[in-house]
N, C-alpha and C positions, 0 to 999 in steps of 0.2 A: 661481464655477464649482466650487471643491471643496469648498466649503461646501455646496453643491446635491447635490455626489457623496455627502459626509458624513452630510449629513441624511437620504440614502435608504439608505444601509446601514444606518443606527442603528435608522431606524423598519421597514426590511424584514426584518433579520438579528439583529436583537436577540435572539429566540426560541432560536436555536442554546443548545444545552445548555451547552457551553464558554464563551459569552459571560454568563453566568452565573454568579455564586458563582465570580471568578477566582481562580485558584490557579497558580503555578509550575508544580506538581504536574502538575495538570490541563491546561494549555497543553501540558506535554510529551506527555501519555496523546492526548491531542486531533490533536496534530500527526501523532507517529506515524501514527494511526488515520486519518490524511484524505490518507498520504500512497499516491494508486494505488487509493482507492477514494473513493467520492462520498460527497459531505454527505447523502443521504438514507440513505444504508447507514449512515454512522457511528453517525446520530442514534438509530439501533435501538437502538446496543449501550453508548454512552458512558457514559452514566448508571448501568447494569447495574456495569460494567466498573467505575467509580467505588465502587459501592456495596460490592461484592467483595476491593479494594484502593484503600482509601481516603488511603493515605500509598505514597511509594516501600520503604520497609522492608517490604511488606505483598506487595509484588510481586518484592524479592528472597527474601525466606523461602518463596514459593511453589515445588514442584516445579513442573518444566518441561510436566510432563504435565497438569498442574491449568491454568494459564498456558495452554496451546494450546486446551482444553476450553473454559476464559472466552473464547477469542480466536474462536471458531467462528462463521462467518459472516462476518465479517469479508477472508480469503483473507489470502495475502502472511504466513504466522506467521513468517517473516526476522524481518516486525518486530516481534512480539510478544518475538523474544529478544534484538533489540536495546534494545529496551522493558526486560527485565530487565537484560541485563550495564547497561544506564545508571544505573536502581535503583541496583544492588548497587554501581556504584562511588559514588553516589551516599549510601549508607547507611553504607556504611566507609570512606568519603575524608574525607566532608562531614559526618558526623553527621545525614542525612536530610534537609538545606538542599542544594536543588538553587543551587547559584554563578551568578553576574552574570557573570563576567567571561569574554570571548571565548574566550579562550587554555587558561584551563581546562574550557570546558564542549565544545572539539573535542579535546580528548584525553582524555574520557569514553567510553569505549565504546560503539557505539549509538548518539551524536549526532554525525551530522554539521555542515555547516557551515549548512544553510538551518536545520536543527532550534534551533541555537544563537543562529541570528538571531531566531529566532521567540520564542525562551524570552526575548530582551532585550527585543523590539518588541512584542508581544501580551504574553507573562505580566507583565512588568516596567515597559511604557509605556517604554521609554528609544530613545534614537535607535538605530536600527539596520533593519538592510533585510531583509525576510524574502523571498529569491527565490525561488518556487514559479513551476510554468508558467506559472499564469494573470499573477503578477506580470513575469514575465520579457518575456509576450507582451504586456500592455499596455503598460509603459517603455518597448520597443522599438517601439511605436507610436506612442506618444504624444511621444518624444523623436528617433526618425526614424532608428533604427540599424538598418543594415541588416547586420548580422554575421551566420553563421550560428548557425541555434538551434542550442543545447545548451551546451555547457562555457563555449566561446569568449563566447556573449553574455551568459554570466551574471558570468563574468569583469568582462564589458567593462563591465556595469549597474551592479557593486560598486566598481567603482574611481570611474567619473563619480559616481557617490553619494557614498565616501571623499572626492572631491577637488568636492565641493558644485557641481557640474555638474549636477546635478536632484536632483528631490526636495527642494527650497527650501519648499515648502508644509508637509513635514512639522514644520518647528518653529512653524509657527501653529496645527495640529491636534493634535499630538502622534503618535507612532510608532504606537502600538496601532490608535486610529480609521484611522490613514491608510494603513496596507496591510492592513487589512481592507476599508475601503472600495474598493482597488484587487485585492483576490481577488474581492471580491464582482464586480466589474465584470467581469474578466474569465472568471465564470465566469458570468457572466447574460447580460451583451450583448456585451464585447470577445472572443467566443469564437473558436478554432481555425479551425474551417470554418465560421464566419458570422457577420461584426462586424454587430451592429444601431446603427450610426451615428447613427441619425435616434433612438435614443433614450440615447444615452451624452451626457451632460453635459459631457464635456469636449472633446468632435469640434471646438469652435473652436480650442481650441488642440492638436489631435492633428497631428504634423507628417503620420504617414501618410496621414491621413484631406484633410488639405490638398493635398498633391500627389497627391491617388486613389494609395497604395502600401498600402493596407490588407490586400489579398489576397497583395502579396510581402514584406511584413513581419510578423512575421521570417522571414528568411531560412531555408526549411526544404529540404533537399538529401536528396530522395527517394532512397532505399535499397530496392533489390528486395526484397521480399520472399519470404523463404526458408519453404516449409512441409515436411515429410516424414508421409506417411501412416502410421499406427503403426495394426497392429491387435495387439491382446491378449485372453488367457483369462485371466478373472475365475471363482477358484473358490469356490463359496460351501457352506460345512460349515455347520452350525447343533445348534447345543447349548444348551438349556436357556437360551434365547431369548441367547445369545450366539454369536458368530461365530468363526472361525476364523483367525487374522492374524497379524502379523507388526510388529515395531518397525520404523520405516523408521531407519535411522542415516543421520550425516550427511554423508556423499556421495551421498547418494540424495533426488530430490522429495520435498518435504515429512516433512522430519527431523522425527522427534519425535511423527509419526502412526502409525498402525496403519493396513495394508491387507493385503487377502483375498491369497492367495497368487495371485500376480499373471504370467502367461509371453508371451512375443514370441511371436507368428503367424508375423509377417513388419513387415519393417519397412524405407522405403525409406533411413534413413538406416545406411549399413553402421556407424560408430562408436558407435550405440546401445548402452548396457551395463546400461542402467536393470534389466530386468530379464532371466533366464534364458530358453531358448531351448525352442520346444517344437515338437515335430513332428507334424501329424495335420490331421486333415476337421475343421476345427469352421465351417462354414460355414451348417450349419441350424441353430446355434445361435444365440435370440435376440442382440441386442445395440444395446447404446446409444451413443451418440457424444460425446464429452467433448475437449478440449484443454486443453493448457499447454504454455509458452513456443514452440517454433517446429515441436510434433507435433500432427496433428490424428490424433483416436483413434477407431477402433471397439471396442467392449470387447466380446467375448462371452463369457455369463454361463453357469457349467454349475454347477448344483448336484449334489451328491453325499451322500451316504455316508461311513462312515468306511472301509467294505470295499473302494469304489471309491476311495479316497482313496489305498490303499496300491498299489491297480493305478496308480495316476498315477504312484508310485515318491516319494511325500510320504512324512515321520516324520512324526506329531504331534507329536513332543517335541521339533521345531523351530519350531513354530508353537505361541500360546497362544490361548484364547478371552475375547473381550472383545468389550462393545456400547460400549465409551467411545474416544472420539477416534477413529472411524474415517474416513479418507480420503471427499471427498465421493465419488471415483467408486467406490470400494468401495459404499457407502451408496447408491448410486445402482443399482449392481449389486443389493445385494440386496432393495432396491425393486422391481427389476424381476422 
């Protein structure tokens, strides 16, 4: 039966650009990059991304502004700069040899513990367990744990693995093949809201799938859902086919961007601080609709002037002009 699972990942997923030409290196660029967005979006940019920084010393000698520019399309730049601090401890710890060993590669900066398992089990073939969701949801399937999802099961997956409770198959396949073939599973047929049973090769021996628990495992303990409606004026300057913007620093969304000088309408959540507060009618001002983490957004876009710029009570010599790294909804703003 995992030899049947094996065989269809090797001959379906082989194509993946990271399965390819393995590298250390590249297992960690990979990882990062797949964690929070899908194998189709990665596969855009991997390669590119490789080609640009081809060693970890390549990607700490980069500014951080260059770094988010390469990282474009992608979303989540968190982990483009965990992606560096890992680098750079990596190039002045190690001498540019990303480390084997467990202990030292979760007190790297940047790597956490599933990243760490991954650099042993995928980059390196050696025993170890890469727990990503799809691997967390299918072990908990397949082995009939009903804990709930998140910390607690992934816990509970690592220790029955330390203590050779499952995962016995991997020392006949080897690590690498065998949680890849168990992400790919889980991310093709053992999915979230829809296990395809009748075509998962290992449904005879799935405990969930044996006692019908497939829909309650894992254990997943619904959380309301929190939204607040956030509307904003988006001001759009334009100079010499550059824009008008701002650094975002790092207490603010997407640190290490530039966006259009950016003010609150109204907003229902009162501890919003994101940005400054503006008072007036912009109601028959176009606008477009964007989100991130728990605000859904209207953005109204007003183009200007530099005469009207100063009636809005702006300096320019707070803001600078640039077309590089701008914010998608800025760029979306001045799209529209």
């Amino acid at each position: 039966m995992f030899q049947k699972l094996i065989d269809w990942s090797c001959q379906e997923f082989s194509y993946l650009p990271w399965r390819k030409n393995r590298s250390l290196y590249g297992t960690l660029v990979s990882e990062i990059m797949l964690q929070q967005t899908t194998v189709s979006t990665v596969i855009n940019h991997f390669e590119r991304f490789l080609n640009e920084y081809p060693t970890p010393k390549d990607v700490a000698s980069a500014s951080e502004e260059e770094l988010l520019i390469s990282w474009k399309g992608l979303g989540y730049y968190r982990r483009a700069r965990n992606l560096q601090k890992a680098c750079r401890t990596i190039t002045n710890k190690y001498g540019g040899e990303i480390p084997l060993d467990f202990d030292k590669l979760i007190q790297i900066d940047g790597i956490g513990i599933y990243t760490a398992n991954a650099l042993i089990a995928i980059g390196a073939n050696k025993r170890a367990l890469a727990v990503d969701a799809n691997l967390e949801r299918v072990l908990a399937r397949l082995n009939g744990i009903e804990i709930e999802k998140g910390l607690k099961l992934q816990k509970e997956i690592l220790q029955k693995f330390k203590d050779d409770r499952i995962c016995s198959e991997m020392n006949q396949f080897g690590a690498r093949e065998y949680n890849e073939a168990l992400m790919d599973l889980g991310r093709n047929y053992c999915q979230a809201r829809k296990a395809h049973c009748d075509l998962c090769p290992l449904s005879s021996i799935c405990v969930a799938f044996n006692e019908k628990k497939v829909e309650q495992i894992p254990n997943i303990v619904k959380k309301k859902a929190e939204f607040f409606e956030l509307e904003v004026l988006r001001i759009i300057l334009k100079k010499d086919d550059k824009y008008l913007s701002y650094k975002k620093n790092e207490s603010e969304w997407l640190s290490g961007q530039y966006e259009v000088p950016t003010f609150v309408i109204s907003c229902e959540d009162d501890s919003f601080k994101q940005y400054p507060k503006i008072d007036g009618d912009f109601s028959f001002l176009p606008e477009i609709k964007t989100s991130i983490t728990k605000y859904k957004i209207r953005n109204k876009v007003l183009w200007v002037n530099e005469t009207e710029i100063k009636k809005l009570g702006l300096k320019l010599s707070d803001f600078t002009f640039t077309d590089k790294n701008l914010s998608t909804a800025s760029m979306k703003s001045i799209n529209l």
